[in-house]
Each structure stands twice: as C-alpha cells, then as structure tokens.
TIKE-386226 format. One line per 4 residues: for each residue x, y, z of C-alpha. Coordinates in nm, 3 decimals, m for minus. Example, Ala and Ser with C-alpha at 12.3 -4.5 7.8 and 13.67 -1.06 7.14 Angstrom:
! residues 2
1.230:m0.450:0.780  1.367:m0.106:0.714
! end
This chain:
! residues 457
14.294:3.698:3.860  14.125:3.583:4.157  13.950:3.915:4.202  13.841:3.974:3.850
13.653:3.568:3.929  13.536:3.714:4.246  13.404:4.060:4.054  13.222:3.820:3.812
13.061:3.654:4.066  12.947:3.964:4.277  12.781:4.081:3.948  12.586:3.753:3.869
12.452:3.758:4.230  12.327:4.142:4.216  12.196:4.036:3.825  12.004:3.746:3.950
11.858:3.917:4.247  11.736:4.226:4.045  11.564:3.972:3.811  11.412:3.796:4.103
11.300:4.157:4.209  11.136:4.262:3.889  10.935:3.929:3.904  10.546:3.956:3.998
10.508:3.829:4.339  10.299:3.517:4.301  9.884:3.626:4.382  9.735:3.267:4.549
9.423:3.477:4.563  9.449:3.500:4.188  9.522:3.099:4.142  9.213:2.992:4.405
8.953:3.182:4.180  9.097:3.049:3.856  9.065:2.705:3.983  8.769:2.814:4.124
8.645:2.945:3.767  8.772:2.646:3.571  8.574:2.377:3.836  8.284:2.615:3.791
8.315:2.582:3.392  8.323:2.212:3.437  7.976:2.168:3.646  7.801:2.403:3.414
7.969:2.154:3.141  7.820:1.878:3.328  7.483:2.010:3.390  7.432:2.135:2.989
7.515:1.810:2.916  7.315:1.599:3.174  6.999:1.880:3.053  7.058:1.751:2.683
7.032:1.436:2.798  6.707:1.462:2.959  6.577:1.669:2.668  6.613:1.366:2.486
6.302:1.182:2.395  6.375:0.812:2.320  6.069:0.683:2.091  6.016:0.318:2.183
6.068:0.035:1.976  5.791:m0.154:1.798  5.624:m0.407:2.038  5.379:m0.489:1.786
5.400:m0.577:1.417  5.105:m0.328:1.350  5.327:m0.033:1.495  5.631:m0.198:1.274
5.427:m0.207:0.956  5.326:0.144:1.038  5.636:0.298:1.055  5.727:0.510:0.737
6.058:0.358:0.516  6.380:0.538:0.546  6.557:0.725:0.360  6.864:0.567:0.350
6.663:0.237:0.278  6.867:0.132:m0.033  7.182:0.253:0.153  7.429:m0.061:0.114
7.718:m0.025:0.347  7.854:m0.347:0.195  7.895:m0.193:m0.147  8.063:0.130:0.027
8.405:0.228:0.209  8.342:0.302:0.560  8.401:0.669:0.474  8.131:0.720:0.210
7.940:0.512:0.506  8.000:0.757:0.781  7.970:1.056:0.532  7.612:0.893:0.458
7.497:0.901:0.847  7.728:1.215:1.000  7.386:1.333:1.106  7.361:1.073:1.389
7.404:1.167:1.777  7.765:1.223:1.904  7.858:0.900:2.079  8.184:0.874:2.104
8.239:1.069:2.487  8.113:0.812:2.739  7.721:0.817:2.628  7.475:0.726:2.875
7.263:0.458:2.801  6.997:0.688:2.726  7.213:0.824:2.451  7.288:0.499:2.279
6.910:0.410:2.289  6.869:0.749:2.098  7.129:0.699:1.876  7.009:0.348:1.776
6.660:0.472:1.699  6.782:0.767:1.486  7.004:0.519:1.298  6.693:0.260:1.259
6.474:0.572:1.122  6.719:0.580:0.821  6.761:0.248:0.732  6.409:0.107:0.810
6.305:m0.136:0.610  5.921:m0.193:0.445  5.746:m0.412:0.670  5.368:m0.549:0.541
5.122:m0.640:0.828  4.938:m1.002:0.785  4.673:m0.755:0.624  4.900:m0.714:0.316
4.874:m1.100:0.255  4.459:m1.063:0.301  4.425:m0.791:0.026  4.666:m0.994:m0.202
4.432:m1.300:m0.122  4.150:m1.114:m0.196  4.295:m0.956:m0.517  4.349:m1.298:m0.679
4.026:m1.486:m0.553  3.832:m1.158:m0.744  3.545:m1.363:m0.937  3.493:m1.640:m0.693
3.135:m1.701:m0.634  3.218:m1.680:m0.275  3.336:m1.349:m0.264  3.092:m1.128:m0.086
3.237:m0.767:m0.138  3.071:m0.712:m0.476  3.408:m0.484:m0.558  3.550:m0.826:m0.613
3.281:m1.025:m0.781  3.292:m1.049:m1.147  3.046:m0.834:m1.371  2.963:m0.859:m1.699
3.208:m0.628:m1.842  3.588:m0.579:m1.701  3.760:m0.240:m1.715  4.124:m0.192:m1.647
4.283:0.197:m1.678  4.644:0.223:m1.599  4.769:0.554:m1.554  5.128:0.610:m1.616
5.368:0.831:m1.482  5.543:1.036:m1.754  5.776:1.259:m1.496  6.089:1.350:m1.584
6.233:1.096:m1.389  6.089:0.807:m1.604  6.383:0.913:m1.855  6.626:0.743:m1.585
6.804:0.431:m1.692  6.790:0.084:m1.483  7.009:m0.193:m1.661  7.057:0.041:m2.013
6.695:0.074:m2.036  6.521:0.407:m1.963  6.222:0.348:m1.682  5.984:0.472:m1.941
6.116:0.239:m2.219  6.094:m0.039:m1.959  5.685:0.080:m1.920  5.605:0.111:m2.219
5.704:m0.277:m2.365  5.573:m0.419:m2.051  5.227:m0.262:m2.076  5.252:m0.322:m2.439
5.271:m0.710:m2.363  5.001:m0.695:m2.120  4.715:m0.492:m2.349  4.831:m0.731:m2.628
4.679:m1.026:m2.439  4.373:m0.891:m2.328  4.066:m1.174:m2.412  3.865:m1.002:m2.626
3.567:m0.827:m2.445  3.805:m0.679:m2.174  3.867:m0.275:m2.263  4.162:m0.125:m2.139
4.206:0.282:m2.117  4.610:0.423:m2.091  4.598:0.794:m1.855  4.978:0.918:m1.865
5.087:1.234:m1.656  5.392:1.471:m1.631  5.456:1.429:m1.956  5.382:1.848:m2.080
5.618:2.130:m2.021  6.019:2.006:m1.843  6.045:1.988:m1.496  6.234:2.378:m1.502
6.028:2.643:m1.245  5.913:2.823:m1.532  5.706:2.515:m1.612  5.574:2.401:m1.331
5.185:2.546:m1.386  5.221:2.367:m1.697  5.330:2.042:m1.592  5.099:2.028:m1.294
4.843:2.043:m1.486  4.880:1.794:m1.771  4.701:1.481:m1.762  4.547:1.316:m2.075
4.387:0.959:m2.162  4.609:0.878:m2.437  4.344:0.517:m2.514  4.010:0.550:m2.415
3.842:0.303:m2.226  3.761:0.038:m2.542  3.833:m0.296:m2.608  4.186:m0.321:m2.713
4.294:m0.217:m3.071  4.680:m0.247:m3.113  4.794:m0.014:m3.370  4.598:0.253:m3.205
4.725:0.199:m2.882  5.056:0.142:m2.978  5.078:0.469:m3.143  4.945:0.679:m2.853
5.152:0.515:m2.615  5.456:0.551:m2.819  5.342:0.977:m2.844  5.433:0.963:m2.464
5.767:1.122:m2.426  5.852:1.168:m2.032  5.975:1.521:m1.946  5.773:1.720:m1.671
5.663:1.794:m1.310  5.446:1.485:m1.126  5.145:1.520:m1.077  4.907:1.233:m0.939
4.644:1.405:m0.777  4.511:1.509:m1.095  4.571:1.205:m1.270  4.363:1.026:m0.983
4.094:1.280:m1.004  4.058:1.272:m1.379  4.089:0.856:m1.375  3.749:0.930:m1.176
3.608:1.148:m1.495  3.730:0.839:m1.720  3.538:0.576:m1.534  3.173:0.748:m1.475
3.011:0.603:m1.725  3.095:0.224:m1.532  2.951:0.187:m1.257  3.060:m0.081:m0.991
2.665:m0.235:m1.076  2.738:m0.368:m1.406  3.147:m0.298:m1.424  3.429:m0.488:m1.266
3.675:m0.110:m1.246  4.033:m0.194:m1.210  4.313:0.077:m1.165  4.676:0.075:m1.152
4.850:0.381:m1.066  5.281:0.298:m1.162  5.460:0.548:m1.045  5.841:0.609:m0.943
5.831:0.875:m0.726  5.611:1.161:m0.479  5.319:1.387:m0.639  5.612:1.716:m0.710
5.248:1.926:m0.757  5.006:2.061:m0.474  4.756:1.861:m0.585  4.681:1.617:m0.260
4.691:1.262:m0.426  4.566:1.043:m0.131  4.255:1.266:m0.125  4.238:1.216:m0.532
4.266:0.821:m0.437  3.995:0.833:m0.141  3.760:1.016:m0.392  3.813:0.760:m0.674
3.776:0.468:m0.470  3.435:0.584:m0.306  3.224:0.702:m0.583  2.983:0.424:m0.784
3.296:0.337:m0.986  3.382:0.106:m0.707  3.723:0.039:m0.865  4.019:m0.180:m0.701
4.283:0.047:m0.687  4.647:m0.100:m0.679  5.017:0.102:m0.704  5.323:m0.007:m0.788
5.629:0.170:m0.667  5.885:0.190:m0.987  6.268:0.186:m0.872  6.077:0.455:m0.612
6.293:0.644:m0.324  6.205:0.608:0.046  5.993:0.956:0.010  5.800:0.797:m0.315
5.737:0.505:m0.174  5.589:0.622:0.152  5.381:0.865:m0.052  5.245:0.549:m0.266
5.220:0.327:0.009  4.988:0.584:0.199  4.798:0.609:m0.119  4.749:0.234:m0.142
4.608:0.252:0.208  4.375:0.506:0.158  4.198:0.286:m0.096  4.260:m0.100:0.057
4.469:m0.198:m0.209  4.819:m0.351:m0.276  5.097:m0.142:m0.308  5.423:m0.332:m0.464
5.752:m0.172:m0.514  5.919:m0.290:m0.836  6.303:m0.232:m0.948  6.363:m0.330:m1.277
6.180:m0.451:m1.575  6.166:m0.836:m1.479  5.977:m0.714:m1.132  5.766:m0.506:m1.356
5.633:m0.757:m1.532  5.551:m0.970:m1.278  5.286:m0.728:m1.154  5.139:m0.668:m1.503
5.136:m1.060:m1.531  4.889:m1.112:m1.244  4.636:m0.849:m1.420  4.646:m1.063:m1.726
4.592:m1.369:m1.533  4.260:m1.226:m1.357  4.189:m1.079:m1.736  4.177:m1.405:m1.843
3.992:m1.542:m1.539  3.752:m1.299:m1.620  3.683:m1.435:m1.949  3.688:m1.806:m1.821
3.392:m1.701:m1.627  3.192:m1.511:m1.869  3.249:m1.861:m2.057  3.097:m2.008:m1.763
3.425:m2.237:m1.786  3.380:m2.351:m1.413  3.670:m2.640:m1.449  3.925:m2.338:m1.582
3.817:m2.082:m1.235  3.842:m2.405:m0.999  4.205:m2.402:m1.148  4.286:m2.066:m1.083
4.204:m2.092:m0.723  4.449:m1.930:m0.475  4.718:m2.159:m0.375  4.714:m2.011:0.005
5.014:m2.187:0.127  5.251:m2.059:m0.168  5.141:m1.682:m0.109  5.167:m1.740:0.286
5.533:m1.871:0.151  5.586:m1.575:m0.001  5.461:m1.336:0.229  5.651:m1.496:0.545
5.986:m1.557:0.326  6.011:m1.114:0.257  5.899:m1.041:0.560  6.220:m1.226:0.721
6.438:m1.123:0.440  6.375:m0.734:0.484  6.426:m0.848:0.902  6.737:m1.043:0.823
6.907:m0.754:0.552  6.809:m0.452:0.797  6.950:m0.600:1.120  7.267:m0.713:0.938
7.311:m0.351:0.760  7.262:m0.224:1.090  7.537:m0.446:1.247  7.771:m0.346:0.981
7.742:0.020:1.015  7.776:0.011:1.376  8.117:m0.149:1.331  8.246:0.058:1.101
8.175:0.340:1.340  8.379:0.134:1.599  8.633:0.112:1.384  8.638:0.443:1.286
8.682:0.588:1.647  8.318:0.755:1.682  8.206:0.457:1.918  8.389:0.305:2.199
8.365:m0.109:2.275  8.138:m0.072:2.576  7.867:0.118:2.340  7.912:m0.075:2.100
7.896:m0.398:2.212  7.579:m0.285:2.417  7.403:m0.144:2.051  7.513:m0.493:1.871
7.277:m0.631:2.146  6.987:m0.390:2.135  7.016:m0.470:1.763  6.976:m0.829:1.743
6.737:m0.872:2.019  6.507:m0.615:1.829  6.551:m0.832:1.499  6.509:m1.161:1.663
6.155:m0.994:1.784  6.074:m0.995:1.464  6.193:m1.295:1.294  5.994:m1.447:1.568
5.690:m1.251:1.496  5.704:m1.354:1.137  5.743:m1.743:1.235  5.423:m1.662:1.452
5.213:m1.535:1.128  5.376:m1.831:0.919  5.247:m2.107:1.214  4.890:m1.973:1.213
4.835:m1.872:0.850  4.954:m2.226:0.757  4.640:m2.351:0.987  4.403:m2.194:0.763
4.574:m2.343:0.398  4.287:m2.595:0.375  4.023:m2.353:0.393  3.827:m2.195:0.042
3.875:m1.883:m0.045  3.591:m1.690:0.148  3.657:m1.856:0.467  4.080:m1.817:0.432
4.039:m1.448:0.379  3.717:m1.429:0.639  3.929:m1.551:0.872  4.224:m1.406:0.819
4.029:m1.043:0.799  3.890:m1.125:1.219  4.206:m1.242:1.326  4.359:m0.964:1.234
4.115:m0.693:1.192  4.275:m0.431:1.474  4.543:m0.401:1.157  4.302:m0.165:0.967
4.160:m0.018:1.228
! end
C-alpha cells in the first residue's frame, strides 16, 4: 500500500511538470509593447478628444437686447417639460452634446447654448412697442409719416391662409372655422364708408406632390375691395374650404395687383396677412412683402402668427420686418380676436374723424403707460418661462445620469445669471419708457424712435 501512494505521487509530479512544460514561456517583450500600445491608444484618445474640443465654437451669449430680439425662435419653443415625463423630455433633446464624461467648461458652455437654441423664446426689442404705438395713434394730426395719417377713404384687405393646415383643430374648433367667424365679426362692424377686400390662398388642389404646381399657384380675392355687403361676403368666405400647399409670396404679390388703383395719396391701405405656418412654395414671400410695402400703395402691413410653429413664426416675423410692421402670434380663437378687435377700433376711429368728431379721437388717444405695461409684463414672462424650462430640463438630465453635479450645478448658474440679464434689461426699458407716459403721441413715439433707433438699423 505504501508504494502504490508513493506510485501515485511519482505520477502527479511527472503530470504536473509536463503541463508546466507544454506552457508558453511568458514573452515580457510581448507585455511592454501591449502596455505600450494600450497607453498609446489612450493619448491618441486624449488628443481626439482635446481636438473636438477646440473645434468647438462657443457662440456668445446676448449682451444686448438688440442681439436677443434678433435671435430666431426655437424649435422646441412650445416644448413643455412640465407637461412631459423626463423620458419623452430627453427623447425631445437626445441631439444635445455628450456631457456626461467630465466636460470641460468649454463643453458645458456649448452644451448650454445648443440647449438655449431650442427652447428660445420670442423676444420684441423696445422697437416692437414703437410700431404698436404708432399703429394705434394712425390718424392723429400729429403723425408725420403720411402712411399713418388718415385719408379720405380707408382700405383694409386681409388675406387668409387656406393651407391644409387651417383644417387643424384648437379647442374642437378647426383653425379655419375659428377665421372665418372672427373675420366675419370684424367686416360686420365696419362704419359704413370703410371697404374691406378678403384674398385667401392654398385653398386649390391637396397638399399631395402631384398637386403642388396647382396649389402654389392659387390665390384669388374672394370680396373685392368695396364697402362691406354681408350676404355677399358671407357667401364667398364660406366657398373657402382649406386643403392645399402655402403659398404667400403670391398672395403678397397679387394683394399688390388688388390695391393699385389706391394710392397712399388719397387711400389709408391696410393689410393683414394671418397665417399659421412657412410659405411650403418657392415663391420668396419677404421679397412679395418688400414689394407691396414700397410701391404708391403705401399700405401698413401687419401678420399674425396663427397657433404657428417655431419655423412659421420666424418666417412671419422676418416678413413683418421687412415691411415695419407688427407681427403677433395668436393661439386660439379668443387671441384671434383680440387682433381683429384693434382693426375695428382704428375702423371706427377712422370714421370719427371723417366726422370731424375731435372729442371721440381725443378719446381714443394711446394710453402709453398701459401698452408700456404690456410690453414690459411679456417681455419678463417669456424671460421668466424660458429660464425656468431651462432649469427643469437640466435637472432631469441630472437625474437621469447624462450630467454629473459639478456640471450641473455650474449650468444652473450660467442659466440664471443669463435670465437675470434680462429681467434686468426689461426693468431698464420699463424705468425709461415710463419717463416719457406724459408725452403726446408724436413726441412719445419721436422719442422713443431716437432712443432707440440703432434697433432698426
């Protein structure tokens, strides 16, 4: 027995040392380049990345409300991460910059400004207020542009979109049935003497390819310009079904065909372009506008933005530009008519001073420290709602792992100092358009046009 144990053990040693021979003597030459190889990897790692980040180009913040009025709306504007779960939320902005591996502080500045271009709000420079001064004092005797001086006959031509997307609801109303009563309302109380023309457009063809040719090039004044008749233009507005491609070049171009026969001499030319989204046809709408406003129509030329996307609205808003007038973005049928109620109010200003009803027009004289009100109190409502959606996406990307508490923490601040900015800027305009409330018409807007005439230039 002990030499059978002492057999075993003989043949485990010469097993174990003919395993130990068959093994691959170890290479350190081998293991110094592979570590050598794997550091290399790493600094090229380091180097791509430190590249990317100075490939990055960090646009600068605002530092003036000019630049902050200039910059186009995003399009993630109406993007409410208080309404969503954090995942639709990241889901919305996946697009950002990769933050979430120690960022440098050039890469949070990036990703802040990337985030801001999608959720940036509409901002109005002080020369927003000035046009919507000068809209309502139109008619004052001291009114020197003669665009804005009463003449003996008043034209107003609306020209209505009739896209496809007008036949989208807001509230169980379609956007088109919303248009049609409100601007129904408004012709019906027109003083008598005032004529009113009705241009709709998209409304031929569908918005399919195959009828795109067609669409794009339907445009037709539905009510001439006459004094209102209501049957008649009740009829031809009620024809209007909406259905095709937009577009508002043309309309533009043929409002100027509409209007030739009124010149700005003997014509007061109002236009209101409504509209709910971007021109969908080559057809170049802010030259259209530029056109329109300078030929001898001398028309104001106003837009409002219905339940519009950040694309629409920037389109409309450069349009409204182009021709110094006031572009207002709408969202349901209440906002709507608010807009068509301040035409009806200079309608019948209009007629108070072809009355020569001098007591009525002193009445109907601007009230410059309401509209400095209103202009000041949106101004720090869009600050106050962007900063705070701002805030809350940033912590639900905290939360969510794809920012760490130093970067955060550091963005939160970037964020609010950049808001405060502006809330302060807006308290600025509020203290010095306030100092001019006592002043007439002409000399509010006068002055309000040389303090801040490097806006329009």
């Amino acid at each position: 027995m002990k030499y059978l144990k002492l057999l075993l053990l003989i043949c485990m040693f010469l097993f174990i040392t003919a395993c130990s021979m068959n093994e691959e003597p170890v290479n350190e030459k081998e293991n110094e380049q592979t570590a050598e190889q794997t550091k290399q990897k790493d600094i090229e790692k380091e180097a791509k990345k430190e590249a990317e980040v100075v490939s990055i180009k960090v646009e600068p913040l605002p530092t003036t409300y000019e630049e902050l009025a200039a910059l186009p709306v995003g399009k993630l504007v109406d993007f409410n991460p208080d309404t969503a779960n954090p995942e639709t939320t990241l889901e919305a902005f996946k697009n950002l910059p990769d933050i979430s591996s120690t960022p440098s502080q050039k890469e949070l500045d990036y990703f802040y400004r990337e985030l801001l271009k999608l959720v940036q709000d509409e901002f109005k420079g002080p020369e927003a207020l000035i046009k919507q001064m000068r809209f309502q004092a139109i008619g004052s005797p001291e009114m020197g542009d003669s665009r804005y001086q009463f003449k003996e006959n008043l034209n107003v031509e609306i020209i209505l979109d009739a896209s496809g997307s007008m036949a989208q609801s807001i509230d169980g109303k379609t956007k088109m049935e919303i248009a049609k009563e409100t601007i129904t309302k408004f012709v019906s109380q027109l003083p008598e003497g005032a004529r009113v023309g009705l241009r709709v457009y998209g409304h031929t063809g569908s918005n399919a390819d195959r009828d795109m040719e067609l669409s794009c090039n339907g445009s037709d004044l539905v009510y001439s310009i006459l004094p209102m008749e209501g049957a008649q233009f009740q009829t031809a507005l009620d024809s209007v079904q909406p259905t095709g491609w937009t577009p508002t070049g043309l309309a533009l171009r043929e409002a100027k065909k509409d209007l030739e026969l009124y010149d700005g001499q003997m014509n007061t030319n109002i236009v209101y372009l409504v509209s709910d989204g971007v021109s969908t046809c080559n057809d170049d709408p802010v030259q259209a506008a530029k056109e329109l406003y300078g030929s001898n129509i001398s028309p104001i030329v106003n837009v409002i933005g219905f339940d519009v996307n950040a694309e629409g609205q920037n389109e409309l808003i450069e349009i409204a530009d182009a021709v110094d007038g006031i572009y207002q973005k709408v969202n349901d049928e209440s906002e709507l008519k608010k807009e068509f109620a301040k035409i009806s109010d200079l309608a019948e200003t209009w007629k108070d001073w072809k009355d020569k009803n001098t007591q009525a027009l002193e009445g109907k004289k601007i009230q410059n420290d309401l509209d400095i009100f209103v202009y000041t109190t949106e101004e720090g409502a869009n600050a106050t709602f962007e900063g705070s959606e701002i805030d809350l996406i940033l912590f639900i990307f905290k939360e969510s792992g794809k920012i760490d508490k130093d970067s955060y923490r550091y963005l939160e601040e970037v964020n609010d100092e950049y808001h405060d900015w502006i809330n302060s800027e807006v308290e600025k305009f509020e203290a010095e358009l306030k100092s001019l409330n006592n002043s007439s018409y002409a000399d509010a807007i006068k002055a309000l046009e040389e303090k801040y005439q490097q806006n329009t230039q």
